[in-house]
C-alpha positions in Angstrom: -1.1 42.7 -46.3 -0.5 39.8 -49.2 -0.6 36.7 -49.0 2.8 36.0 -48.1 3.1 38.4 -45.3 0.2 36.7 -43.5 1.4 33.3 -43.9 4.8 34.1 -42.2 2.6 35.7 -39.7 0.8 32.4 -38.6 4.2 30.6 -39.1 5.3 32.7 -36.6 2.5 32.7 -34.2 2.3 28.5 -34.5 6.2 28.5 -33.6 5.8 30.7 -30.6 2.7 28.9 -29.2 4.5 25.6 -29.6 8.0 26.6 -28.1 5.9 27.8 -25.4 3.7 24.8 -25.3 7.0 22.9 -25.4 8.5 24.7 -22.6 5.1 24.1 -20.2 5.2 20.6 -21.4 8.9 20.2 -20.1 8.0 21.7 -17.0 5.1 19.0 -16.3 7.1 16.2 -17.3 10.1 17.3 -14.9 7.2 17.2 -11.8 5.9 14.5 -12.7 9.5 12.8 -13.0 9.3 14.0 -9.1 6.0 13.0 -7.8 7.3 9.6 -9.7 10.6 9.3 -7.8 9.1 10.3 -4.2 6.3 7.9 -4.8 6.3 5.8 -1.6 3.2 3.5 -0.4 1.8 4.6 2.9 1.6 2.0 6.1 -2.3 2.3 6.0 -2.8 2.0 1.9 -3.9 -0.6 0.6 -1.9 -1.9 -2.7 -4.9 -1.4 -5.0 -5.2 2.0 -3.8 -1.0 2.6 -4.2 -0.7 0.8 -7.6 -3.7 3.4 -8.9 -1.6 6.3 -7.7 1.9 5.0 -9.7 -0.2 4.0 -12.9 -1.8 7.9 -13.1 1.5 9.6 -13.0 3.2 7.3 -15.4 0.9 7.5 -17.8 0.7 11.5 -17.0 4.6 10.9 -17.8 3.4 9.0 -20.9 1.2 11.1 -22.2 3.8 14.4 -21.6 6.1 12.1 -23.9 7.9 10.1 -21.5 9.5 6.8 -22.5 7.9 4.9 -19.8 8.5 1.0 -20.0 6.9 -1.4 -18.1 9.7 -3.0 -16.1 10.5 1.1 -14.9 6.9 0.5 -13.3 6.8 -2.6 -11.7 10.6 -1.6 -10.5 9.0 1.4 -8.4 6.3 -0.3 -7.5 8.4 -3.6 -5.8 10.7 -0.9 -4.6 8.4 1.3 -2.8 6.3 -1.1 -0.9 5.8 -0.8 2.9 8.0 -2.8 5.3 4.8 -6.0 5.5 5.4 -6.3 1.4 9.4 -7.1 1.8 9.1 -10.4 2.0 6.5 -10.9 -0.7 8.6 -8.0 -3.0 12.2 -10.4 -2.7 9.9 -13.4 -3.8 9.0 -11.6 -6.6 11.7 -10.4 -7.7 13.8 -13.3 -7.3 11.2 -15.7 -8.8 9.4 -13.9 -11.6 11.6 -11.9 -14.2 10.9 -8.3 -14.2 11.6 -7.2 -17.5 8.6 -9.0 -18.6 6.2 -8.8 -15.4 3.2 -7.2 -16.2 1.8 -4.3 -13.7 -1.8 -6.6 -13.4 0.4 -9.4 -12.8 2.6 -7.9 -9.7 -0.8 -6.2 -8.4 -2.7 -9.7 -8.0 0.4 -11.1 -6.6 0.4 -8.6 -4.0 -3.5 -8.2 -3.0 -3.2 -12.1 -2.6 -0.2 -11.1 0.0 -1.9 -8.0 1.2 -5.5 -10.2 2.1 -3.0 -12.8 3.7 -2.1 -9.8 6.1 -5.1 -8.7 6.8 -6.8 -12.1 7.5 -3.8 -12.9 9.8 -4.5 -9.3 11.8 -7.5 -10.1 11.8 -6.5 -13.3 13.4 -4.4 -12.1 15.7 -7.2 -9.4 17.2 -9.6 -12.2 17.8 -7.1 -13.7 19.9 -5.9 -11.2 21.8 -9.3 -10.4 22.3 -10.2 -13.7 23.9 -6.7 -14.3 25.9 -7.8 -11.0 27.7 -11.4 -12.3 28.2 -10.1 -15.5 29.4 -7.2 -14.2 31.6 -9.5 -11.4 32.8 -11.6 -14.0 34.4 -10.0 -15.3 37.8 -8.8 -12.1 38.5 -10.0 -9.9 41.6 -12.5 -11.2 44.6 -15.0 -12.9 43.1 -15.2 -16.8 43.8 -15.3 -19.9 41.8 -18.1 -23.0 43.1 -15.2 -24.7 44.8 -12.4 -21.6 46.2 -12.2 -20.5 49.2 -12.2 -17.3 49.9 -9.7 -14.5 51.6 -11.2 -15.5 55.0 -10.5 -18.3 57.3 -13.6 -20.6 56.9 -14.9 -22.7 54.4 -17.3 -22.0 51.5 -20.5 -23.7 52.2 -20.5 -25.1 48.7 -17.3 -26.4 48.9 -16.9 -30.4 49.3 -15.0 -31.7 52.2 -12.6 -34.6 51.0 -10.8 -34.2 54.8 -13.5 -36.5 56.3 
């Protein structure tokens, strides 16, 4: 074999492996274009958690050669936020321009939101927690120092203010 024979022959190989290469590497990309578009934050996820999950596949995209601005990021992100995030996602969007809102940006905007909720749950537990102690009291047939009871005669403890 001379020289020349074998050099096509590696030309040849190389161009086969890459087309192939090329071909897996167009298949990623289109899945990850998927898992990209599908994307949705679940009700119990919290944002940190959600923005993690969008930043890995777009840089996956990225690194499968993927134009993949910014503003395409922060986009998905605002647009598939749970229903508690509306509010705060409008604000944002209305107030801040996108095309230049960073990802680190939009994230501390929303934990700030997202700790807001949870101290407001929060909130909201401890007093449903004591209007159900405090309502529960009262309740059934136990007696108070001055109530009278089911029956017809007086409580011993109670004061007279008849006489």
């Amino acid at each position: 074999m001379t020289q020349r024979e074998s050099a096509k022959h590696i030309w040849d190989a190389m161009k086969t492996k890459y087309q192939w290469n090329a071909r897996v590497n167009r298949a990623q990309l289109h899945r990850l274009r998927r898992d990209f578009e599908i994307l949705e934050m679940k009700e119990a996820e919290g944002i940190a958690d959600y923005i993690n999950q969008v930043m890995i596949v777009a840089n996956d995209m990225r690194n499968y050669g993927e134009d993949m601005p910014n503003v395409k990021i922060v986009e998905k992100i605002l647009r598939s936020l749970t229903e508690s995030f509306n509010f705060v996602a409008c604000t944002i969007e209305v107030s801040k321009d996108t095309d230049t809102l960073i990802v680190d940006v939009l994230q501390s905007s929303l934990l700030v939101h997202e700790q807001k909720l949870k101290k407001k749950t929060g909130d909201e537990q401890v007093l449903k927690i004591e209007n159900e102690g405090s309502s529960a009291r009262g309740r059934g047939r136990g007696r108070s120092q001055f109530s009278r009871g089911r029956g017809r005669g007086r409580s011993k403890t109670q004061p007279d203010f008849d006489k």
